[in-house]
Backbone as JSON Lines, residues from 0, in Angstrom:
{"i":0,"aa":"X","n":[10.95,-8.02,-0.62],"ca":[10.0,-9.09,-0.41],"c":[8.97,-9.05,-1.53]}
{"i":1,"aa":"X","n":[8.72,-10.08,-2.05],"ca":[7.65,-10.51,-2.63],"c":[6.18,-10.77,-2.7]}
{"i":2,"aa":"X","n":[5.4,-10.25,-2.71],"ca":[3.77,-10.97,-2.17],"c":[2.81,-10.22,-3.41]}
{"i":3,"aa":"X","n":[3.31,-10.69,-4.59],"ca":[2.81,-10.57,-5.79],"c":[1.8,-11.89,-5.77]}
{"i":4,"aa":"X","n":[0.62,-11.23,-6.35],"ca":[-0.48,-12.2,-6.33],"c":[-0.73,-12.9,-5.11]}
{"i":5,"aa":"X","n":[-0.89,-12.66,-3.88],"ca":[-0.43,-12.7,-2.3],"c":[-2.89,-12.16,-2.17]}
{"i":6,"aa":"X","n":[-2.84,-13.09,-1.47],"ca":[-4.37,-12.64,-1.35],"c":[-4.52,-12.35,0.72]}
{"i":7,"aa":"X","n":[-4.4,-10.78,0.24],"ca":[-4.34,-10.35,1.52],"c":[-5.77,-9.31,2.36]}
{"i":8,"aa":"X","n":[-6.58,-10.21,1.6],"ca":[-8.07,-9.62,1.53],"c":[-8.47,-9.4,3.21]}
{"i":9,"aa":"X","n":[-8.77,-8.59,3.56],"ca":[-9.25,-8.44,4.95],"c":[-8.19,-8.41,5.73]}
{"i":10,"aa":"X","n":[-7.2,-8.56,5.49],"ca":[-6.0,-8.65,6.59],"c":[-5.6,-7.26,7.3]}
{"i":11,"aa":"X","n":[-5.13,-7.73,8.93],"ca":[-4.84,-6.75,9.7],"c":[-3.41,-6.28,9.35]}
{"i":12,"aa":"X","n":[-2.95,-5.48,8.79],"ca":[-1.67,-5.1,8.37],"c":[-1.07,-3.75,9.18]}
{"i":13,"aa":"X","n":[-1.78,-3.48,10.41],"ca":[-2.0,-2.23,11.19],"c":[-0.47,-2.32,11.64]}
{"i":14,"aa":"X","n":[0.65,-0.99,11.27],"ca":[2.03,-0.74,11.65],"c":[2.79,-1.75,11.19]}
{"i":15,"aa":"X","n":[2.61,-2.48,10.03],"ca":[3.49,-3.71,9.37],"c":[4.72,-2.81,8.82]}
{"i":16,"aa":"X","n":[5.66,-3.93,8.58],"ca":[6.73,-3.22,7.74],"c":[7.21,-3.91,6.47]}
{"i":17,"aa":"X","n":[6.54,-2.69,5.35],"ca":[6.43,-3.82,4.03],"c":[6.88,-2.59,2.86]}
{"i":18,"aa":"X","n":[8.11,-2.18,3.56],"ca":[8.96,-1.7,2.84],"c":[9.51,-2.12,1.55]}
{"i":19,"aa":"X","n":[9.31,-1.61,0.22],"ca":[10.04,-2.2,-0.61],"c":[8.99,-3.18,-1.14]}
{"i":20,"aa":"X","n":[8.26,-3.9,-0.99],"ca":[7.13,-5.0,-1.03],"c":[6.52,-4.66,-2.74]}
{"i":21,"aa":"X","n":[7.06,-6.04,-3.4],"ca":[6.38,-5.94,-5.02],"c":[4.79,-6.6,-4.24]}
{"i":22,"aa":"X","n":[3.74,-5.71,-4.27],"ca":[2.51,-5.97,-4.25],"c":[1.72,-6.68,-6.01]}
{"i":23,"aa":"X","n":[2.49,-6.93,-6.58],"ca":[1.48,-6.77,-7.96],"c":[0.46,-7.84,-7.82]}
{"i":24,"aa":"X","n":[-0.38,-7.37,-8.69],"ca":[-1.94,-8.38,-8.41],"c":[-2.1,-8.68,-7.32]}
{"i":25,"aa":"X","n":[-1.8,-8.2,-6.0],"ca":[-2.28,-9.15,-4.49],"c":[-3.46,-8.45,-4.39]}
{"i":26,"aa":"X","n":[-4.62,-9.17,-3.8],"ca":[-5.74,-8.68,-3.56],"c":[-5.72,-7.68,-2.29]}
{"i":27,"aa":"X","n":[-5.93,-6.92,-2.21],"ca":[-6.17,-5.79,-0.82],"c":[-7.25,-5.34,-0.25]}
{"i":28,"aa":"X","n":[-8.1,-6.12,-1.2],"ca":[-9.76,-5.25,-0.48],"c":[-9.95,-5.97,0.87]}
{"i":29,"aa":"X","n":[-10.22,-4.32,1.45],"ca":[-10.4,-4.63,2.92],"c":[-9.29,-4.79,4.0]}
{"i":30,"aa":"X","n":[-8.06,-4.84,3.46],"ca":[-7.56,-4.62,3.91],"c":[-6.69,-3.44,4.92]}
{"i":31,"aa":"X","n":[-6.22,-3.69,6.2],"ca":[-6.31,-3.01,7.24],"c":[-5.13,-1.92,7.07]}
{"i":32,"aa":"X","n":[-4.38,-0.56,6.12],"ca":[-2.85,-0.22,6.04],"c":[-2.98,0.68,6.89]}
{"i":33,"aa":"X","n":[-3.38,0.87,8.25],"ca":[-2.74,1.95,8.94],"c":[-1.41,1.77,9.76]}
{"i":34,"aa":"X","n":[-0.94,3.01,9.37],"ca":[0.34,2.97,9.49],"c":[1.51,1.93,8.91]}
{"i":35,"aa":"X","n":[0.64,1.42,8.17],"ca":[1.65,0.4,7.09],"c":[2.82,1.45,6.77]}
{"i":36,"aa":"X","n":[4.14,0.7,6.92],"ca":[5.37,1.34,6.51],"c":[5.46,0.82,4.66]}
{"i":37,"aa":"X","n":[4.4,1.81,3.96],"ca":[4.8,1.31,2.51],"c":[6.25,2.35,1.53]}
{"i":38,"aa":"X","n":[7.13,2.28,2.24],"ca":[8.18,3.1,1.83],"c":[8.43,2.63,0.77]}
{"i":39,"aa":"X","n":[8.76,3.03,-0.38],"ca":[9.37,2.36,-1.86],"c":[7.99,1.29,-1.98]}
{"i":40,"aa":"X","n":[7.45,0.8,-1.87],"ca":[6.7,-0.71,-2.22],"c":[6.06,0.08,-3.52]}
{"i":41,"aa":"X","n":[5.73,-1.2,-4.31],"ca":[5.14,-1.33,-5.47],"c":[3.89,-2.15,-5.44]}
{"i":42,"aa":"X","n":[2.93,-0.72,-5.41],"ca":[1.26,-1.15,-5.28],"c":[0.5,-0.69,-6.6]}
{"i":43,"aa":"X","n":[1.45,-0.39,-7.21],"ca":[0.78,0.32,-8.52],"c":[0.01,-0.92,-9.36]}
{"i":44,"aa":"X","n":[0.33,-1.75,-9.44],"ca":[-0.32,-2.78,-10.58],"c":[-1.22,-4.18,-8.82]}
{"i":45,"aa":"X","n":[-1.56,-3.27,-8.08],"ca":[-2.29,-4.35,-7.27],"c":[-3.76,-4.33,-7.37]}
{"i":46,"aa":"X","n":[-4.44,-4.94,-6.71],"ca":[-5.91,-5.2,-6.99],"c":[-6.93,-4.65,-6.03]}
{"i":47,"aa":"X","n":[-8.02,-3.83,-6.01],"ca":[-8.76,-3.48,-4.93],"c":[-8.45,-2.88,-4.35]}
{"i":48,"aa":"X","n":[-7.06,-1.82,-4.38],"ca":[-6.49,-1.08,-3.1],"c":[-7.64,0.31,-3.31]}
{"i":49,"aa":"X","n":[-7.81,1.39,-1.91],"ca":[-8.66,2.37,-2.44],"c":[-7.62,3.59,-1.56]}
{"i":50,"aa":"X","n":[-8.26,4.64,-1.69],"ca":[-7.69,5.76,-1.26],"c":[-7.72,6.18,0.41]}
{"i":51,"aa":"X","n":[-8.63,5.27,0.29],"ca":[-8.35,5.6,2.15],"c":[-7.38,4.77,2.67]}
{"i":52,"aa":"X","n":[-7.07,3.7,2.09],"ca":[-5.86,2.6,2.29],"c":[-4.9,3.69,2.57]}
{"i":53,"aa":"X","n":[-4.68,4.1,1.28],"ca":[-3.36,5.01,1.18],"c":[-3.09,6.19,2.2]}
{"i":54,"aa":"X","n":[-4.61,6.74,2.18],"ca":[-4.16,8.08,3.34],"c":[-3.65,7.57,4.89]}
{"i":55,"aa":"X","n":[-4.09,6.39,5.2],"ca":[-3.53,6.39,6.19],"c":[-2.49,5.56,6.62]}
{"i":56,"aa":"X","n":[-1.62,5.06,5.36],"ca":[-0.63,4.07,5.05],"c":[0.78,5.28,5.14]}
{"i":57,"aa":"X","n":[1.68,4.98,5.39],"ca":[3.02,5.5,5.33],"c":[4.02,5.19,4.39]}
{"i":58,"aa":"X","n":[4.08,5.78,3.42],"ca":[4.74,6.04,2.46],"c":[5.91,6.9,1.98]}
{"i":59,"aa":"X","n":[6.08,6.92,0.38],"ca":[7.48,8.26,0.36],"c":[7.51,8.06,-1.22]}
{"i":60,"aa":"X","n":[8.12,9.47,-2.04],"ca":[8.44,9.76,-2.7],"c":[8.58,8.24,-3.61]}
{"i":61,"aa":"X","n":[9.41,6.84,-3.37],"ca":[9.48,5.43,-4.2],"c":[8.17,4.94,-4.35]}
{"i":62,"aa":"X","n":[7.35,5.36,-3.8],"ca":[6.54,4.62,-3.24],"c":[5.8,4.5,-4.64]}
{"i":63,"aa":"X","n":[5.19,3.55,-5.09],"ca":[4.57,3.25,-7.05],"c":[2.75,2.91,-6.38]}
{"i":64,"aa":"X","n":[2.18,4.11,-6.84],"ca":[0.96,3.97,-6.67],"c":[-0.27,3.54,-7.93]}
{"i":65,"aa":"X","n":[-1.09,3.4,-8.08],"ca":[-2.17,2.98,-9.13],"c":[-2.13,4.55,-9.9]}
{"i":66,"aa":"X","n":[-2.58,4.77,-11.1],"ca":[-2.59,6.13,-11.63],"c":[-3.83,6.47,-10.81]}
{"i":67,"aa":"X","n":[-4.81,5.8,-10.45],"ca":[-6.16,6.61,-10.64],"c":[-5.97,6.74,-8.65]}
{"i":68,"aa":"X","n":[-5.02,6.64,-7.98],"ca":[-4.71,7.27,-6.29],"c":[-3.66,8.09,-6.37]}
{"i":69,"aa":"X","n":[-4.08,9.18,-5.49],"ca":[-3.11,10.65,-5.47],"c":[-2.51,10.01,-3.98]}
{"i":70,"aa":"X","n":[-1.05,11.05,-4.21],"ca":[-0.36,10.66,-2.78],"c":[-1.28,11.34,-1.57]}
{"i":71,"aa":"X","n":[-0.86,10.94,-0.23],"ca":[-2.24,12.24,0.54],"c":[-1.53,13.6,0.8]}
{"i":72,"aa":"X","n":[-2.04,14.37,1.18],"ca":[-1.44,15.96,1.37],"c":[-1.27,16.36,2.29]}
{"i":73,"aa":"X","n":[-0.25,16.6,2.78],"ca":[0.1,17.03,4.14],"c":[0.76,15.93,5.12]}
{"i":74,"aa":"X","n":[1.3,14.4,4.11],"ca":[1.95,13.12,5.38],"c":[3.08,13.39,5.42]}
{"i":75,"aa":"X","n":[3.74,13.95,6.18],"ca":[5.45,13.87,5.83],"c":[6.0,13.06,5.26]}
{"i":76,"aa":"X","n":[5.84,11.46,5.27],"ca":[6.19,10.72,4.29],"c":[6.04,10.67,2.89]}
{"i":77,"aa":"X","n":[4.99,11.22,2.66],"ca":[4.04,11.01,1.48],"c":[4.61,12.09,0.8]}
């Protein structure tokens, strides 16, 4: 799925499944990823995402993050 340049500012995304998902340029600030299934997705080139997004987002090894966010430590997915 697609949602490149996708303005998903504030959105509740709580347990979505956005596996695989080219995020590029979509706006994310404020947005809600817990328990987002971001398996493989490509968030590396998106806009506004921050690190608490990520820690509590669900992820894996595909998963394409921004350089300047570490995976979190200790998610089994992650």
């Amino acid at each position: 799925m697609n949602l490149s340049r996708a303005n998903l500012r504030g959105a509740c995304l709580i347990a979505a499944d956005a596996r695989g998902v080219d995020f590029t340029r979509t706006d994310l600030i404020g947005a809600d990823l817990r328990d987002t299934d971001i398996r493989g997705a490509d968030l590396s080139k998106s806009i506004f995402l921050t690190q608490s997004q990520i820690n509590v987002a669900k992820g894996d090894i595909n998963t394409k993050l921004p350089s300047s966010l570490t995976r979190p430590i200790g998610y089994d997915l992650f």
